[in-house]
MARLUMPA-557419 format. One record per residue: residue in three letters; y, z negated, x of N, C-alpha, C in turn. Coordinates in nm, 4 decimals, padded with zeros to 6 digits. Each point is the difference from the previous one (the first is absolute). Layout:
BEGIN
+-----+----------+----------+----------+----------+----------+----------+----------+----------+----------+
: res :     n.py :     n.pz :     n.px :    ca.py :    ca.pz :    ca.px :     c.py :     c.pz :     c.px :
+-----+----------+----------+----------+----------+----------+----------+----------+----------+----------+
: ala :        Y :        Z :        X :        Y :        Z :        X :        Y :        Z :        X :
...
+-----+----------+----------+----------+----------+----------+----------+----------+----------+----------+
! end
This chain:
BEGIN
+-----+----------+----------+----------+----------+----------+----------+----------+----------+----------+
: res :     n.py :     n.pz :     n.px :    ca.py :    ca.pz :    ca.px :     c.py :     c.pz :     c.px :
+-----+----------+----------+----------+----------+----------+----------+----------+----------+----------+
: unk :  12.8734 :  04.3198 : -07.3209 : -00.0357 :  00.0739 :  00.1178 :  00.0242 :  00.1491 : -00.0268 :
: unk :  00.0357 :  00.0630 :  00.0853 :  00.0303 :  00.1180 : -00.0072 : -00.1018 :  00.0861 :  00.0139 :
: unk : -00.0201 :  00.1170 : -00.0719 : -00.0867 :  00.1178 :  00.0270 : -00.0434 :  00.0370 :  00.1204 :
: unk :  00.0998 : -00.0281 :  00.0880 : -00.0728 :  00.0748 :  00.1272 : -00.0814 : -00.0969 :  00.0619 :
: unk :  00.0500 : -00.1881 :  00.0272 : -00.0059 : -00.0971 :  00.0408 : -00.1581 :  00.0134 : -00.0605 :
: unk :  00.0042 : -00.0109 : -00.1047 : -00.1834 : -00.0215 : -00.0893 : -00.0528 :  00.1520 :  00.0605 :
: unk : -00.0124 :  00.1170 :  00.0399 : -00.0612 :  00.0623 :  00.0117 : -00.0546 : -00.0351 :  00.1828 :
: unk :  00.1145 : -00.0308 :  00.0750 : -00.0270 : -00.0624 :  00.1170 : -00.1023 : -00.1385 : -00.0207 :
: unk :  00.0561 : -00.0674 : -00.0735 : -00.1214 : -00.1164 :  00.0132 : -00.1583 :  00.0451 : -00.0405 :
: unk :  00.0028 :  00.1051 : -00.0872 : -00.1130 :  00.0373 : -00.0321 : -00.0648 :  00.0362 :  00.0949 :
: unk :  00.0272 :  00.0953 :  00.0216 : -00.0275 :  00.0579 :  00.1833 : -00.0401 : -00.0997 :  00.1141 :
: unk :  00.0412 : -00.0892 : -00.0135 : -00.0166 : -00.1164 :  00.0954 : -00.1358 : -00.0773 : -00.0706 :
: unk :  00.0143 : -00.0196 : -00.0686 : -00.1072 : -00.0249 : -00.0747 : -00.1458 :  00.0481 : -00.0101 :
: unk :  00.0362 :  00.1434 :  00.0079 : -00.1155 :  00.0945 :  00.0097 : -00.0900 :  00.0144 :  00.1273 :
: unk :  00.1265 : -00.0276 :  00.1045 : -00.0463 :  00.0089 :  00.1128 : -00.0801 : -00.1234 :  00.0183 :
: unk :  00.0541 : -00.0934 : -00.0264 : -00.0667 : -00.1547 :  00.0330 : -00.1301 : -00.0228 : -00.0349 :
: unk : -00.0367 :  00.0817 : -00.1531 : -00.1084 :  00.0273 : -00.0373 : -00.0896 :  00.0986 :  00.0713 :
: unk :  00.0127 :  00.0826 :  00.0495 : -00.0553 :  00.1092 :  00.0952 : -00.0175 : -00.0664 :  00.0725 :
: unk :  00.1060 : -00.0887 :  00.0938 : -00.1081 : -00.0335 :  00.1329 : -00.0899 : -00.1077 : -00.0178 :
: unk :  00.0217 : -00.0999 : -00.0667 : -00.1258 : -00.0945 : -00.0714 : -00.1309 :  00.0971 : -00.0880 :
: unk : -00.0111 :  00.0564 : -00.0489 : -00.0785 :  00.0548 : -00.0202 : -00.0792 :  00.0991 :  00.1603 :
: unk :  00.0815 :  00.0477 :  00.0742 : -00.0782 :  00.0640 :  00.1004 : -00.1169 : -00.0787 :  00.1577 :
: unk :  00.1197 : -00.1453 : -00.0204 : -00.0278 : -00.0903 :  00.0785 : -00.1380 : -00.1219 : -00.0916 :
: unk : -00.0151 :  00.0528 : -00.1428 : -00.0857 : -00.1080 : -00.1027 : -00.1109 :  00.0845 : -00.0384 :
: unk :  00.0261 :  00.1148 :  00.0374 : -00.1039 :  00.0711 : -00.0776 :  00.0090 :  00.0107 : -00.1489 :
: unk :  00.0938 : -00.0831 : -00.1137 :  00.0008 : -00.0246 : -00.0720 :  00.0782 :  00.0843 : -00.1142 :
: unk : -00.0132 :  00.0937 : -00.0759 :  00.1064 :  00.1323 : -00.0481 :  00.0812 : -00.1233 : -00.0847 :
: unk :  00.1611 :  00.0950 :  00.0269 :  00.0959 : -00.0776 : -00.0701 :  00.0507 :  00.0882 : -00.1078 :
: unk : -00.0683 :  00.1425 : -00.0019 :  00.0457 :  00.0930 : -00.1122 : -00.1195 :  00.0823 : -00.0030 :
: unk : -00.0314 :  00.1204 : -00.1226 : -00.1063 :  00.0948 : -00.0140 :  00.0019 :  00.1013 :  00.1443 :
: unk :  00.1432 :  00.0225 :  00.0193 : -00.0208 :  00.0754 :  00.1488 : -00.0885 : -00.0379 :  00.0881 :
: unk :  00.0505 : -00.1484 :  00.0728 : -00.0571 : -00.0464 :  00.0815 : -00.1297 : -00.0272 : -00.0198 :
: unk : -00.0606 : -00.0012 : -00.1016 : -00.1203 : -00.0370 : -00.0439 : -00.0887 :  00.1248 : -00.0327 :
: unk :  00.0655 :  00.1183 : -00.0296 : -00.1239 :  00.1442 :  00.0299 :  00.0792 :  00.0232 :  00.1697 :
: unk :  00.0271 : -00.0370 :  00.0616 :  00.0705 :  00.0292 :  00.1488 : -00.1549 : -00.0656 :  00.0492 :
: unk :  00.0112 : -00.1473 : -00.0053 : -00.1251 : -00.1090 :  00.0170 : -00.1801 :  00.0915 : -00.0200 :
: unk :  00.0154 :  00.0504 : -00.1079 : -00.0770 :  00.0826 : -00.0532 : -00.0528 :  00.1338 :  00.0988 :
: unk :  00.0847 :  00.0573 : -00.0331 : -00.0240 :  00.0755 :  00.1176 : -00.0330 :  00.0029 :  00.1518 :
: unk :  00.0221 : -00.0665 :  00.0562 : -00.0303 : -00.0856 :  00.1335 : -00.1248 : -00.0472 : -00.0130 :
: unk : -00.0343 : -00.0768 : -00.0926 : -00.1103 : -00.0621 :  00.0089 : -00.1576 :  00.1354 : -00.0449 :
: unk :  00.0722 :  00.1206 : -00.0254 : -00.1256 :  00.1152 : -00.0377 :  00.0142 :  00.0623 :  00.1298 :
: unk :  00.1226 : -00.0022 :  00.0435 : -00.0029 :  00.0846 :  00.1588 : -00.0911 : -00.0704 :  00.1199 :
: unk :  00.0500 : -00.1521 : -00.0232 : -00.1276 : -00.0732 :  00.0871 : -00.1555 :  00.0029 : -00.0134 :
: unk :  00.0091 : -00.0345 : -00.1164 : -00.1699 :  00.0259 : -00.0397 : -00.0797 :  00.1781 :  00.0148 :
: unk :  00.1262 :  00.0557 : -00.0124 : -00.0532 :  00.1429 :  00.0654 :  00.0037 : -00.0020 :  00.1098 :
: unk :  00.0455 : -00.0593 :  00.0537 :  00.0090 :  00.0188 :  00.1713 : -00.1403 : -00.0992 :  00.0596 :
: unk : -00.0066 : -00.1341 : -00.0831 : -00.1016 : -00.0728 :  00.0612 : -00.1496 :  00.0917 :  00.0034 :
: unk : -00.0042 :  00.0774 : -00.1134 : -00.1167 :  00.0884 : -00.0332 : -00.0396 :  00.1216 :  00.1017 :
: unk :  00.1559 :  00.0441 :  00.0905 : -00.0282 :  00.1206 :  00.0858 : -00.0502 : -00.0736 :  00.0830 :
: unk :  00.0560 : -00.1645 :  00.0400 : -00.0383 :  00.0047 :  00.1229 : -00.1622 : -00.1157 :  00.0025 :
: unk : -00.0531 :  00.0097 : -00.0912 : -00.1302 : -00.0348 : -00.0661 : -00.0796 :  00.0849 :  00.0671 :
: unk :  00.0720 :  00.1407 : -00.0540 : -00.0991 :  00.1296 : -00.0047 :  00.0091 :  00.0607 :  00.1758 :
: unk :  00.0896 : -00.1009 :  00.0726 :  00.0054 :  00.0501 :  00.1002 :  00.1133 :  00.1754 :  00.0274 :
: unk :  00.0554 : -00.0027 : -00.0766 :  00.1315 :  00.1492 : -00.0275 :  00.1018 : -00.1088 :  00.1440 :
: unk :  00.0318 : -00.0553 : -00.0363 :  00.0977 : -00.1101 :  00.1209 : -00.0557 : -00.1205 :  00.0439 :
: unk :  00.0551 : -00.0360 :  00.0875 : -00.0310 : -00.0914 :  00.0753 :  00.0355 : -00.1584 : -00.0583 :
: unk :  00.1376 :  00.0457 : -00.0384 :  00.0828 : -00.1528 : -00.0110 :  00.0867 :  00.0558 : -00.1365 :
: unk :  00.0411 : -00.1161 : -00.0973 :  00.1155 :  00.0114 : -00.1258 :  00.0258 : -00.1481 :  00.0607 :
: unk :  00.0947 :  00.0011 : -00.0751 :  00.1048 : -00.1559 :  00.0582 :  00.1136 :  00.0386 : -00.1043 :
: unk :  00.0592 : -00.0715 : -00.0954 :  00.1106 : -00.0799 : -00.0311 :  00.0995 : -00.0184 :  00.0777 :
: unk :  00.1401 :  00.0571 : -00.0370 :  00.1085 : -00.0695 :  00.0588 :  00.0380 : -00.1663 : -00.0901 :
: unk :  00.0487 : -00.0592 :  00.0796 :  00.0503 : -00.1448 : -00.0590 :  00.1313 :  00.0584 : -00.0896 :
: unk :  00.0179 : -00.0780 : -00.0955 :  00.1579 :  00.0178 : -00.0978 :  00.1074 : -00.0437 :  00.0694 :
: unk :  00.0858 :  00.1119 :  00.0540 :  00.1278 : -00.0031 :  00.0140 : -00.0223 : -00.0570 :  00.1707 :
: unk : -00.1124 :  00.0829 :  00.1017 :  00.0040 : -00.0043 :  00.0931 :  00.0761 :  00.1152 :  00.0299 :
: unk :  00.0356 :  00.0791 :  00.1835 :  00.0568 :  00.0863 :  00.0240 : -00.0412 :  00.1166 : -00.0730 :
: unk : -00.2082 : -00.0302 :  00.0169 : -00.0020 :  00.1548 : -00.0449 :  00.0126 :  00.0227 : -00.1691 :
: unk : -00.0502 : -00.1548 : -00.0718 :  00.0408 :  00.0875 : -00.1617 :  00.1466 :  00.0222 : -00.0065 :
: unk :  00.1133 : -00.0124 :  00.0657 :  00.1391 : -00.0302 : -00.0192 : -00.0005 :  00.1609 :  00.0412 :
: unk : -00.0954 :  00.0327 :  00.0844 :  00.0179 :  00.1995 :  00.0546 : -00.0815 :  00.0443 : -00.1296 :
: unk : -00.0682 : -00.0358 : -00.0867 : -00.0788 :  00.0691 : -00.1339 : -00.1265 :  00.0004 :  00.0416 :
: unk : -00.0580 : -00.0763 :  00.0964 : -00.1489 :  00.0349 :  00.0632 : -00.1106 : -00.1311 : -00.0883 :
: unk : -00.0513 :  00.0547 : -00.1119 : -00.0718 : -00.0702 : -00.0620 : -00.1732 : -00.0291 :  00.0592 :
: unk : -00.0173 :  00.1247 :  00.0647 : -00.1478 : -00.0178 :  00.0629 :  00.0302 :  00.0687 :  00.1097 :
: unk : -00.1035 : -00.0784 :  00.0966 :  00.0186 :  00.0808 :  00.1134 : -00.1789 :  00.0546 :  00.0286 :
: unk : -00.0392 :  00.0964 :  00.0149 : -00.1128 :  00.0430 :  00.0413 : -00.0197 :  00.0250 :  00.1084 :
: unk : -00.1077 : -00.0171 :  00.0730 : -00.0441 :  00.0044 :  00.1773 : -00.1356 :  00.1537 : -00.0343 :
: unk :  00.0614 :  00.0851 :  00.0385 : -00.1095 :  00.1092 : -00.0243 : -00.1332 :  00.0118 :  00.1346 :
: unk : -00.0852 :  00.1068 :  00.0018 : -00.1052 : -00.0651 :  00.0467 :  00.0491 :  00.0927 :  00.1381 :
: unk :  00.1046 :  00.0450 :  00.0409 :  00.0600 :  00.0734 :  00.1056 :  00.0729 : -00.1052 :  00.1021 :
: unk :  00.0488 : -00.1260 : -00.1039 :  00.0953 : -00.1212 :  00.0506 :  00.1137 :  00.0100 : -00.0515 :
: unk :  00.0269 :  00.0905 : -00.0655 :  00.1488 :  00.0278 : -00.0114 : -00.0020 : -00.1071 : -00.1649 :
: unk :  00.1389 : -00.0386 : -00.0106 :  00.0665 : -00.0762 : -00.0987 :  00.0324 :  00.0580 : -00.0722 :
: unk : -00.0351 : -00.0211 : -00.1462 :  00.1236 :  00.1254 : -00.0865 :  00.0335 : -00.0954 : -00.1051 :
: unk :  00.1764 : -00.0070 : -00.0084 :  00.0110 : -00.0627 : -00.0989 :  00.0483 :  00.0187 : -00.1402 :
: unk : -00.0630 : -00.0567 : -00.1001 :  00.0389 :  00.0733 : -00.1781 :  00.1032 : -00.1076 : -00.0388 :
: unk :  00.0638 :  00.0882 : -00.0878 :  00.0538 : -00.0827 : -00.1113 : -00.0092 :  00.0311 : -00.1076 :
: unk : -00.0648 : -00.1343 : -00.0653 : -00.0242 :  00.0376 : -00.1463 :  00.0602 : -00.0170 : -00.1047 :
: unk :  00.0373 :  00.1126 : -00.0788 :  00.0946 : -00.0016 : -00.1613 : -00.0813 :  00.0270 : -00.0817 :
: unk :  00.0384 : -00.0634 : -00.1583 : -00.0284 :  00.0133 : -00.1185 :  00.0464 :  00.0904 : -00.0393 :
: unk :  00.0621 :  00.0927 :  00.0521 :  00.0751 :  00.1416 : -00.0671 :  00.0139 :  00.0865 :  00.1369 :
: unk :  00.0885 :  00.1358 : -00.0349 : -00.0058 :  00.0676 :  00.1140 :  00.0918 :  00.1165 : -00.0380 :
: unk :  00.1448 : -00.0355 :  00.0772 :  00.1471 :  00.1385 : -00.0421 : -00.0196 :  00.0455 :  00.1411 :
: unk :  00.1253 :  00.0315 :  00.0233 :  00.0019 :  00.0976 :  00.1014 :  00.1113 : -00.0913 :  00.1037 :
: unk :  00.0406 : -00.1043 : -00.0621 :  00.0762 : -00.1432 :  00.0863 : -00.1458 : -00.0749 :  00.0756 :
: unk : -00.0710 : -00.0285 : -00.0551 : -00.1117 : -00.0382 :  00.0500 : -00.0481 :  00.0713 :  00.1400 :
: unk : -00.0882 :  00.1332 : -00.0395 : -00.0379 :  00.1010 :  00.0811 :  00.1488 :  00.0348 :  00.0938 :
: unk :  00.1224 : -00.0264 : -00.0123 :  00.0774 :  00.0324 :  00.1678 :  00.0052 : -00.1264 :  00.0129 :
: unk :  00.0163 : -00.1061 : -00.0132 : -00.0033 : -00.1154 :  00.0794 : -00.1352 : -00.0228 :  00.0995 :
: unk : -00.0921 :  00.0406 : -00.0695 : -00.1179 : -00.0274 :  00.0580 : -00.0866 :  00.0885 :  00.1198 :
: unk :  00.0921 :  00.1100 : -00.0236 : -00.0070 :  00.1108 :  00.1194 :  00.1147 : -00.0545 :  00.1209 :
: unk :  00.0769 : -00.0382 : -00.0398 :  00.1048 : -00.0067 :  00.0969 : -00.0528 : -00.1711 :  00.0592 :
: unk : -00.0689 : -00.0640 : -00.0280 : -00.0353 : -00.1152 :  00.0459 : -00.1603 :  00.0421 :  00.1061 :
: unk : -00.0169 :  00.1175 : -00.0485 : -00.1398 :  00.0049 :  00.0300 : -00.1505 : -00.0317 : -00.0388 :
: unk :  00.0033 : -00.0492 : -00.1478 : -00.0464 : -00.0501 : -00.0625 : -00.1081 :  00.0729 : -00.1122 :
: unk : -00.0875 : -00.0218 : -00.0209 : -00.0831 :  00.0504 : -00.1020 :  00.0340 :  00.0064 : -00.1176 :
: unk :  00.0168 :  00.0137 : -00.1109 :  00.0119 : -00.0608 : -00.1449 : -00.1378 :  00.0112 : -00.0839 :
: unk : -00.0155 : -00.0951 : -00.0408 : -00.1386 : -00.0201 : -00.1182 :  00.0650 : -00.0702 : -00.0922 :
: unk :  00.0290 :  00.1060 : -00.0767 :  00.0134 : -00.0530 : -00.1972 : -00.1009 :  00.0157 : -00.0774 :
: unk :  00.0292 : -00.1008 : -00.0541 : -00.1631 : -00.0185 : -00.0987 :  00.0921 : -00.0434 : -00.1286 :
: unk : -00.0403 :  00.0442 : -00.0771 :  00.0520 : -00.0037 : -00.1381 : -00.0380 : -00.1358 : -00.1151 :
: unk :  00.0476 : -00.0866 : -00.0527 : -00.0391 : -00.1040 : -00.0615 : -00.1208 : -00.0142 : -00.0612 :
: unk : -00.0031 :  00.1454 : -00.0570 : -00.1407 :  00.0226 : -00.1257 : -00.0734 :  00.0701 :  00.0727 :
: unk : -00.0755 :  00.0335 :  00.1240 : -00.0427 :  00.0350 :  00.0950 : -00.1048 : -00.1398 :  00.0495 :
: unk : -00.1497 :  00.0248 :  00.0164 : -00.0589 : -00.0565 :  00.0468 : -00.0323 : -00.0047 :  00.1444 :
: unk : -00.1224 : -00.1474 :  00.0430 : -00.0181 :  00.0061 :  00.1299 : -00.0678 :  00.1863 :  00.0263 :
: unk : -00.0975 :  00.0482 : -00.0564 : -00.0708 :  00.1213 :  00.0305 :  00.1248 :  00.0682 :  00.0313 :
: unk :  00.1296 :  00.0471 : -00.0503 :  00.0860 :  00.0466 :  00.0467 :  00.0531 : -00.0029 :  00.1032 :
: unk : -00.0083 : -00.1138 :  00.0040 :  00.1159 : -00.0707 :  00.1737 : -00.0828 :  00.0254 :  00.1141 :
: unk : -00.1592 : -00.0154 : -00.0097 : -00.0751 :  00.0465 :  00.0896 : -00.0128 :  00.1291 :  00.0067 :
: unk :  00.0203 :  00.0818 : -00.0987 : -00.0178 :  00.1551 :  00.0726 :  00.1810 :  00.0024 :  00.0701 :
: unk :  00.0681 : -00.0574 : -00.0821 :  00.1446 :  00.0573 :  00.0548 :  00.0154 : -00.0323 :  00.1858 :
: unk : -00.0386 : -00.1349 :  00.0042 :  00.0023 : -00.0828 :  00.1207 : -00.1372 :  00.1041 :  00.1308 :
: unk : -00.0569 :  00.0549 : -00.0556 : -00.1094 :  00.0729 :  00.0798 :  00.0880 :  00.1466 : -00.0267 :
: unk :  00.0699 :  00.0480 : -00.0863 :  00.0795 :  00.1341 :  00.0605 :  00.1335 : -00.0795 :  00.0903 :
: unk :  00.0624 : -00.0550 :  00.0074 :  00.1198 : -00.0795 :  00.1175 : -00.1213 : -00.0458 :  00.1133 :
: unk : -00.0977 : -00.0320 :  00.0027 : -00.0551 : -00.0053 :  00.1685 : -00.0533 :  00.1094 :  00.0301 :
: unk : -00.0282 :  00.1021 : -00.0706 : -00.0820 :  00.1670 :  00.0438 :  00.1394 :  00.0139 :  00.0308 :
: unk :  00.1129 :  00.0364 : -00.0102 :  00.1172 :  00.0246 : -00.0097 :  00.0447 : -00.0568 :  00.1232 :
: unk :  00.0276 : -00.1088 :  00.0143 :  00.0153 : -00.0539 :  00.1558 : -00.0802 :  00.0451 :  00.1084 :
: unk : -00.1003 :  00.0057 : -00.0126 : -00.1209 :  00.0649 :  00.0856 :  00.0209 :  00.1317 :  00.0238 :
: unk :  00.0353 :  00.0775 : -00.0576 : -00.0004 :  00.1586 :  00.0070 :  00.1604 :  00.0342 :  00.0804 :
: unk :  00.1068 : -00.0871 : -00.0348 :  00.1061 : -00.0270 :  00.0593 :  00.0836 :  00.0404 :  00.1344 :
: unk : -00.1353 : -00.0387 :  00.0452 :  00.0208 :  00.0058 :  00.1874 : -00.0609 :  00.1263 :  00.0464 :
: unk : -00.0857 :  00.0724 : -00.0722 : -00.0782 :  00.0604 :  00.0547 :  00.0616 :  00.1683 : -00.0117 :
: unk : -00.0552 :  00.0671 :  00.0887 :  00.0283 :  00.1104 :  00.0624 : -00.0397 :  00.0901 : -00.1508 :
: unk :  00.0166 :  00.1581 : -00.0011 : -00.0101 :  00.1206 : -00.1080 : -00.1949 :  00.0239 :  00.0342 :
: unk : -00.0126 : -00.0418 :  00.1097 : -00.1086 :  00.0574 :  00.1189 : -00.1184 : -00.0871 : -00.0906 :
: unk :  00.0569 : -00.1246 : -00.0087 : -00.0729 : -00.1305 : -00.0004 : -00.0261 : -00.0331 : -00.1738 :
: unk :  00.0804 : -00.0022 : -00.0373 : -00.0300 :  00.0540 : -00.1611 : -00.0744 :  00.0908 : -00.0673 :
: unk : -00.0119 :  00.1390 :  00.1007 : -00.0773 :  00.0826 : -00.0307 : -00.1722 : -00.0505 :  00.0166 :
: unk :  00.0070 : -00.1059 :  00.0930 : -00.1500 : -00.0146 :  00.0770 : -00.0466 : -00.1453 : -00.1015 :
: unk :  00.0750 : -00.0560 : -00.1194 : -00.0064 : -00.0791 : -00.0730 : -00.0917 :  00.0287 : -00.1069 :
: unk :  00.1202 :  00.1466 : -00.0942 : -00.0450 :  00.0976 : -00.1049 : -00.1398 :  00.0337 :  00.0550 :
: unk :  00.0055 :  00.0485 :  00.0809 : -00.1347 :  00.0824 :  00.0166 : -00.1313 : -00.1202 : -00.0098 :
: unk :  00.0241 : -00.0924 :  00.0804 : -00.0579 : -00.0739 : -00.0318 : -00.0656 : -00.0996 : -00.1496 :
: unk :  00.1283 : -00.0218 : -00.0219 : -00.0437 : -00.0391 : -00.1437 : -00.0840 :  00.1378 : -00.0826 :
: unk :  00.0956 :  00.0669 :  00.0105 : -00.0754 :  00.1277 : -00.1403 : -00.1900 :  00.0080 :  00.0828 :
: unk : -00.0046 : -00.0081 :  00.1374 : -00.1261 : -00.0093 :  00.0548 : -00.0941 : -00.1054 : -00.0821 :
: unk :  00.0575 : -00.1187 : -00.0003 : -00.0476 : -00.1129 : -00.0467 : -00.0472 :  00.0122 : -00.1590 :
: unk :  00.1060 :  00.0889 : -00.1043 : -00.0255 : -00.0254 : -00.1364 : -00.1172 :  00.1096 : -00.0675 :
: unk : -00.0245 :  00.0992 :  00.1342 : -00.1014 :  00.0865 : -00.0243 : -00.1562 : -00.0819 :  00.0288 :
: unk :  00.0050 : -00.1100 :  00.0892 : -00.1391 : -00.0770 : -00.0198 : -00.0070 : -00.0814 : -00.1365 :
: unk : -00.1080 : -00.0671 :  00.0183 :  00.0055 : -00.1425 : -00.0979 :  00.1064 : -00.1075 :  00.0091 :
: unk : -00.0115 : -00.0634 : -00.0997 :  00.1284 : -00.1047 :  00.0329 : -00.0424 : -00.1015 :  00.0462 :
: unk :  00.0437 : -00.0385 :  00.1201 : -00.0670 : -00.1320 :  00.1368 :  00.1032 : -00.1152 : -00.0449 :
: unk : -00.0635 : -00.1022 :  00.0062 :  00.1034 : -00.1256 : -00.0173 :  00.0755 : -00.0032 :  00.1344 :
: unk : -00.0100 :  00.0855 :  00.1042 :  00.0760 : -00.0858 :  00.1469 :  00.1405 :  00.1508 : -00.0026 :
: unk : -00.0173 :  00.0731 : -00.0894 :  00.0813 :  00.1300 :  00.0048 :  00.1493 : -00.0513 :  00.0628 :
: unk :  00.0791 : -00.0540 : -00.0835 :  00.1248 : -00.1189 :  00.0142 : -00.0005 : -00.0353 :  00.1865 :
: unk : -00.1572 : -00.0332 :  00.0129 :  00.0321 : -00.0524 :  00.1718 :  00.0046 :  00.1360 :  00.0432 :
: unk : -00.0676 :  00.0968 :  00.0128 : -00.0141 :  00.0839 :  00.0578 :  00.1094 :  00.0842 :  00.0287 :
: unk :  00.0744 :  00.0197 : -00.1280 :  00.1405 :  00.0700 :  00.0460 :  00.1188 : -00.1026 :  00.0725 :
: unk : -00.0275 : -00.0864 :  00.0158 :  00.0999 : -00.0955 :  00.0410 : -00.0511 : -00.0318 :  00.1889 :
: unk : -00.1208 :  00.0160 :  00.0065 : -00.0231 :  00.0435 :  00.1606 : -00.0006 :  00.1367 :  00.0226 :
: unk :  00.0302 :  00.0728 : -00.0804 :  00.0804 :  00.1366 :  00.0799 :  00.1556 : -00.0566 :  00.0222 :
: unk :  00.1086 : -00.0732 : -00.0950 :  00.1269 :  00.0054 :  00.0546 : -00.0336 : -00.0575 :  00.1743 :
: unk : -00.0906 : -00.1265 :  00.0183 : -00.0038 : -00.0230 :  00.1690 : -00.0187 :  00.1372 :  00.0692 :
: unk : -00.0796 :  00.0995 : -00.0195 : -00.1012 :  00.0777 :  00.0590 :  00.1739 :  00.0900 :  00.0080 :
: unk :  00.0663 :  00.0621 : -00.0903 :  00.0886 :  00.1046 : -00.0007 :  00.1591 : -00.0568 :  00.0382 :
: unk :  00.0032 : -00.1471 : -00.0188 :  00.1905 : -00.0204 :  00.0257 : -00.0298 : -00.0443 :  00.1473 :
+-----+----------+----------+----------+----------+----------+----------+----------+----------+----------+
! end
């Protein structure tokens, strides 16, 4: 077999393995398997915001439906209604970050050696981040003030709700 012939079959190969693994859940290499990894800390951070009440809805795309085939690994329902959808990588270049702008898309990379405590603060700066998004120079200002209002009292367990019924009160 020729050099090029074996590098093509490989390729074919690789692929065959990729989509059985995406459709099995099942990693067919270390990639796919901190890829797996990662996904599964972005969910559990996400199940936790919307525990805490930060969103409404997290949901899973299916493997190798339309939207993971667009890079949309989670989709979040924020508490405005609006949808925002992430995609999550185990790494993070600058191929990543323009694909994911030009799709419209969030990116949440979480790093292999990176724990859940991580993924939950990262996953709670990408929904403050979505949230602040839409909103006016006017309306941001009436946020800040608010919070810095808030960190001059005691610390209230409902603080989290409280700034999150100002976005109703101000968008």
């Amino acid at each position: 077999m020729t050099p090029t012939k074996e590098i093509i079959r490989k390729r074919g190969i690789k692929r065959t393995l990729s989509l059985l693994a995406s459709i099995t859940k099942i990693p067919s290499s270390g990639k796919t398997q901190r890829g797996f990894q990662a996904e599964e800390k972005a969910w559990k951070a996400a199940r936790y915001w919307q525990k805490k009440r930060i969103i409404i809805r997290a949901r899973r795309t299916n493997g190798l439906s339309s939207e993971d085939r667009e890079g949309k690994d989670l989709i979040l329902t924020l508490r405005d209604g609006r949808e925002v959808c992430v995609d999550v990588k185990n790494y993070c270049d600058f191929r990543a970050v323009q694909r994911c702008k030009e799709r419209g898309v969030l990116l949440f990379s979480i790093w292999p050696d990176e724990d859940e405590a991580v993924a939950k603060e990262r996953m709670l700066d990408l929904i403050l981040t979505a949230y602040v998004s839409d909103l006016e120079i006017f309306q941001v200002r009436q946020i800040v003030a608010l919070v810095s209002k808030m960190k001059q009292q005691p610390l209230q367990s409902n603080l989290i709700r409280r700034i999150f019924s100002c976005f109703r009160k101000v968008s």
